[in-house]
C-alpha positions in Angstrom: 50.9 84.3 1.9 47.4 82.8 2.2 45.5 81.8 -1.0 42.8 84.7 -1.9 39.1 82.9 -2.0 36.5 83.9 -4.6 33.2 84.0 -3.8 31.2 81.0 -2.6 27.5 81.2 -4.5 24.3 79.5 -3.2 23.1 76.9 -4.9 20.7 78.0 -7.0 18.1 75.0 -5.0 18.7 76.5 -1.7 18.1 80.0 -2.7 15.4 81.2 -1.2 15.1 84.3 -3.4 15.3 82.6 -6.3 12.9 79.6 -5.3 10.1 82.5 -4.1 10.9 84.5 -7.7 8.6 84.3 -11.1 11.4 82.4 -12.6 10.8 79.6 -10.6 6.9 79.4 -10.9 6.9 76.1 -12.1 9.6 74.4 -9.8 7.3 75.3 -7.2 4.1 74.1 -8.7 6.1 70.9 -9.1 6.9 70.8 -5.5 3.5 71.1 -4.6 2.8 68.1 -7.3 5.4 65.4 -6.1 5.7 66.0 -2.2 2.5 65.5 -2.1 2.2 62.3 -4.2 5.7 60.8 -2.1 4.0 61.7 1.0 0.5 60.0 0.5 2.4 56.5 -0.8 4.9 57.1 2.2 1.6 56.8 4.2 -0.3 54.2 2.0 -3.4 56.3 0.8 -4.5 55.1 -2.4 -8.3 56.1 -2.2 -10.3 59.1 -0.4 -13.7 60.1 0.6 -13.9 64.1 -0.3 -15.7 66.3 1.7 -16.6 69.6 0.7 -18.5 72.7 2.7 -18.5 76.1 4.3 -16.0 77.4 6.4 -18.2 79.6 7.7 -20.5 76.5 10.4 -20.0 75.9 13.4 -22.0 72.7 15.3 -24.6 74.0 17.9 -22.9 74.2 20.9 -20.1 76.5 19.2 -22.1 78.4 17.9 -24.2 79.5 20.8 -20.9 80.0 22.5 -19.6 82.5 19.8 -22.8 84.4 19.5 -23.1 84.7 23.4 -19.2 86.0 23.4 -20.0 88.6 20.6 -23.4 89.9 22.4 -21.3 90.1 25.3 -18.7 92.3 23.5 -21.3 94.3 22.1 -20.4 93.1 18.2 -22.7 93.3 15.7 -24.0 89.6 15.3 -26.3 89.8 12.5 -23.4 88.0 10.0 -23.8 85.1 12.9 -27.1 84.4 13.2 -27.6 84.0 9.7 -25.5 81.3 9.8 -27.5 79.2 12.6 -29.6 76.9 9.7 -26.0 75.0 9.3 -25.6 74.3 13.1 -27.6 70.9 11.8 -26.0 69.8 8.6 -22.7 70.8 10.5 -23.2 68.3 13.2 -24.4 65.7 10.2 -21.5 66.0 8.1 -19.4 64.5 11.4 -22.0 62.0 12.0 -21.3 60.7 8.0 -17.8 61.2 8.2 -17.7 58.9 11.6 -19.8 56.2 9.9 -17.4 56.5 7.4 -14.3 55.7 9.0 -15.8 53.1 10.9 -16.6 51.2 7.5 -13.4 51.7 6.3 -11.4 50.5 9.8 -14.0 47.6 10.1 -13.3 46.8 6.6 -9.8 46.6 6.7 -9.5 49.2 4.0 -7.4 51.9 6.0 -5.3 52.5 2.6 -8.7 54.6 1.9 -8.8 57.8 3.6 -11.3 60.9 4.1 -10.5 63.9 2.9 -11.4 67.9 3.0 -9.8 71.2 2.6 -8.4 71.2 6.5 -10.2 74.3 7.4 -12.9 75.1 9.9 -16.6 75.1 9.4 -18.0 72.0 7.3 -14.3 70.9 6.9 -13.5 70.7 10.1 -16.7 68.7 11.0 -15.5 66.0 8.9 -12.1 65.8 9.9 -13.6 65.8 13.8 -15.8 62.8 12.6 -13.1 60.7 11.5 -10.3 61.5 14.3 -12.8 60.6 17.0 -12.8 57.0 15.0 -9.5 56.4 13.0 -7.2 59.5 13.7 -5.0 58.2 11.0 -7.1 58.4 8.3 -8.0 62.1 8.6 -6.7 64.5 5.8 -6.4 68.1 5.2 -5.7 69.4 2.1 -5.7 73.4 3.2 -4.5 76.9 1.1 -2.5 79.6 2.3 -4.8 82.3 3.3 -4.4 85.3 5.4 -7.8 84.3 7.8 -7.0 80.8 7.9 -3.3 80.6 9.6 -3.6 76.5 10.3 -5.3 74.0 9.5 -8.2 72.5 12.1 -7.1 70.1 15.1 -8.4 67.0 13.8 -6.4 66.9 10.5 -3.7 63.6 11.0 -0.4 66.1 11.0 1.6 63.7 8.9 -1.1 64.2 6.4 -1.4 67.7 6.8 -1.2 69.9 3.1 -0.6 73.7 2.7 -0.8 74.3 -0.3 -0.2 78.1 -2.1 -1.8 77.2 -5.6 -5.7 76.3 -5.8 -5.2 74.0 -9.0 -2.5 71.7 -7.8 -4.4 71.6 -4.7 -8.0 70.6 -6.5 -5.5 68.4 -8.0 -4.7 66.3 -5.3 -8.2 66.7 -3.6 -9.9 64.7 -6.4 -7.4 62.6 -8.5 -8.0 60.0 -5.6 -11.2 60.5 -4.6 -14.1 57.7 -5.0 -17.0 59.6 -3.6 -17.9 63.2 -3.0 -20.1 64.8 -0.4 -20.3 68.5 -0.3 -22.1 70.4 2.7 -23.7 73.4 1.7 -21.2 76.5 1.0 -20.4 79.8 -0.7 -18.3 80.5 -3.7 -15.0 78.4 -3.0 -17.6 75.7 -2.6 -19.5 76.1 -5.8 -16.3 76.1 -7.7 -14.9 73.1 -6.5 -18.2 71.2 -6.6 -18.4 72.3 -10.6 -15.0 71.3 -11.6 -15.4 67.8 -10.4 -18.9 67.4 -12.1 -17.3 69.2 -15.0 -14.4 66.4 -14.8 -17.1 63.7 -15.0 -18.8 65.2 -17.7 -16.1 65.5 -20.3 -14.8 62.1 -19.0 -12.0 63.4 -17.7 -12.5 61.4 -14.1 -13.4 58.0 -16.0 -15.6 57.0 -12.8 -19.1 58.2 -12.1 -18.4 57.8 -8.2 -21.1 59.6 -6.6 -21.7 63.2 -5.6 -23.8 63.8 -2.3 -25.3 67.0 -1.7 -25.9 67.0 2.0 -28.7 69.5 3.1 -31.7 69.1 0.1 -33.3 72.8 0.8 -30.1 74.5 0.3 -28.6 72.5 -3.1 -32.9 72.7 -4.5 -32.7 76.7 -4.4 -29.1 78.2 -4.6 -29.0 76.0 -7.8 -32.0 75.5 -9.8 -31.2 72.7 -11.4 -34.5 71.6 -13.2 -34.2 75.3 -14.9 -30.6 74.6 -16.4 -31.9 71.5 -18.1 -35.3 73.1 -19.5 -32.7 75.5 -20.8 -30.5 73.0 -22.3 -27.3 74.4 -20.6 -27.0 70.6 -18.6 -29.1 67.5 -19.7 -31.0 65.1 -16.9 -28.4 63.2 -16.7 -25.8 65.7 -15.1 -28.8 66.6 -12.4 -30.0 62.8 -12.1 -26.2 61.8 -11.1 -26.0 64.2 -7.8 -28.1 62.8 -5.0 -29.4 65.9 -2.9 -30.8 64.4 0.9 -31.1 65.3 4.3 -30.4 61.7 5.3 -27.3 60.7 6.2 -27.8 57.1 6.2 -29.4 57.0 2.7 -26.1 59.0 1.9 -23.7 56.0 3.6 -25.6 53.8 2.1 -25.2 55.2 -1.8 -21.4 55.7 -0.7 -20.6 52.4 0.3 -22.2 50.9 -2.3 -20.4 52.9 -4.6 -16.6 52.3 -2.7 -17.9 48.7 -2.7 -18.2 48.2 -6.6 -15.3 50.7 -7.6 -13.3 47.8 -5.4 -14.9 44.8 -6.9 -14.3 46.4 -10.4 -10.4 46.7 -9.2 -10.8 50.7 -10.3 -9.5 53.4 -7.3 -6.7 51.2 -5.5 -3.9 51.0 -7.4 -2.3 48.0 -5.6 -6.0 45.9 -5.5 -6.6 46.6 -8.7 -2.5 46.0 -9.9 -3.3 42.3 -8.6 -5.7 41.5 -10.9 -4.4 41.1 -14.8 -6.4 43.3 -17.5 -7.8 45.3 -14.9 -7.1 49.1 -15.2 -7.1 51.8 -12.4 -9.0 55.1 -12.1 -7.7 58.0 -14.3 -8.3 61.3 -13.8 
């Protein structure tokens, strides 16, 4: 007579309903915390440039493509023409984020690496700058969302993020980053550009790396700055620390710099700064 069995249960770490319940909330925020910390040391990232912007560009030559396919269709195009002014700073953000990786190649500092939110529109344009220089070096950090099903093209795949919570994501955006350049966007924008300059206010980011507001007539009126300080909500020193331009050279230029002394100061890298006794890293 053969042996009855009892049941044989899943383990409780391979069960799928259990790992996608409420109960295990946190596991999963975990999860998104460590893989990606063990997957940027697997791949020797220890610094980023953060880029910032609308989904919603498109360079030039897209964007005359799209509109002539939706007049062609007959589609209403009004939502797309409005959207023509960041043809320009599109095409600009992957200008700066090619000069950007060509410092950092030249430089030998490839354990520094430039980062966005792997989506289209701004993001895109960065990640596009970088791949046509250092293909390696190109990050996307994206959410699950229902209209974005993958990340762009030019996002390195070994260094591609999907993410399902927004905090542990902002997490890992900034806790690396030694600069900041954010292209002109809408609310997800806004509310990542104001956590970070909220971070630097109360000190929680212990480095004033700088924060580049590409495209000056957008940043001077969606946010009136100069009013929040007459109204003692900010002080002049919150407004004097971003650096609004057109100019992407003048923005390299304040970047570099920046990367330059963070490096010299042993502050962003942990293993630079590791090497040199009473010298402590960036904490965020």
């Amino acid at each position: 007579m053969s042996a009855i069995l009892g049941p044989k249960p899943t383990k409780s770490y391979k069960s799928v309903n259990f790992l996608s319940s409420r109960a295990a909330r946190s596991i999963r925020i975990q999860c998104e915390l460590q893989e990606a910390e063990q997957r940027l040391q697997q791949h020797g990232v220890e610094g980023t440039l953060l880029f910032f912007g609308s989904a919603r560009s498109n360079s030039r030559a897209e964007y005359e493509r799209k509109l002539t396919e939706m007049k062609a269709k007959g589609e209403d195009t009004t939502r797309m023409e409005k959207t023509a002014w960041m043809c320009d700073v599109h095409e600009k953000v992957t200008c700066l984020a090619s000069k950007l990786a060509k410092f950092l190649t030249s430089s030998d500092l490839t354990n520094i690496a430039i980062l966005t939110g792997g989506g289209p529109g701004m993001m895109e344009a960065a990640n596009e700058g970088v791949h046509g220089v250092a293909p390696d070096l190109s990050i996307g950090m994206g959410i699950s969302l229902p209209f974005e099903p993958s990340l762009n093209p030019f996002v390195n795949p070994d260094l591609a993020f999907e993410f399902h919570y927004f905090f542990t994501r902002k997490f890992w955006m900034v806790l690396q980053a030694m600069a900041l350049i954010v292209a002109p966007g809408g609310v997800g924008t806004m509310d990542e550009l104001f956590e970070v300059m909220t971070l630097q206010q109360c000190g929680k980011i212990k480095v004033k790396f700088p924060i580049i507001l590409l495209g000056k007539d957008y940043w001077e009126k969606v946010v009136n700055w100069q009013f929040m300080v007459e109204c003692g909500t900010i002080s002049q020193s919150d407004v004097d620390a971003l650096f609004i331009t057109d100019d992407i050279d003048a923005a390299y230029e304040r970047i570099i710099e920046s990367v330059k002394g963070q490096l010299k100061q042993g502050i962003g890298l942990s293993s630079r700064s590791s090497k040199k006794a009473g010298q402590s890293t960036k904490a965020h």
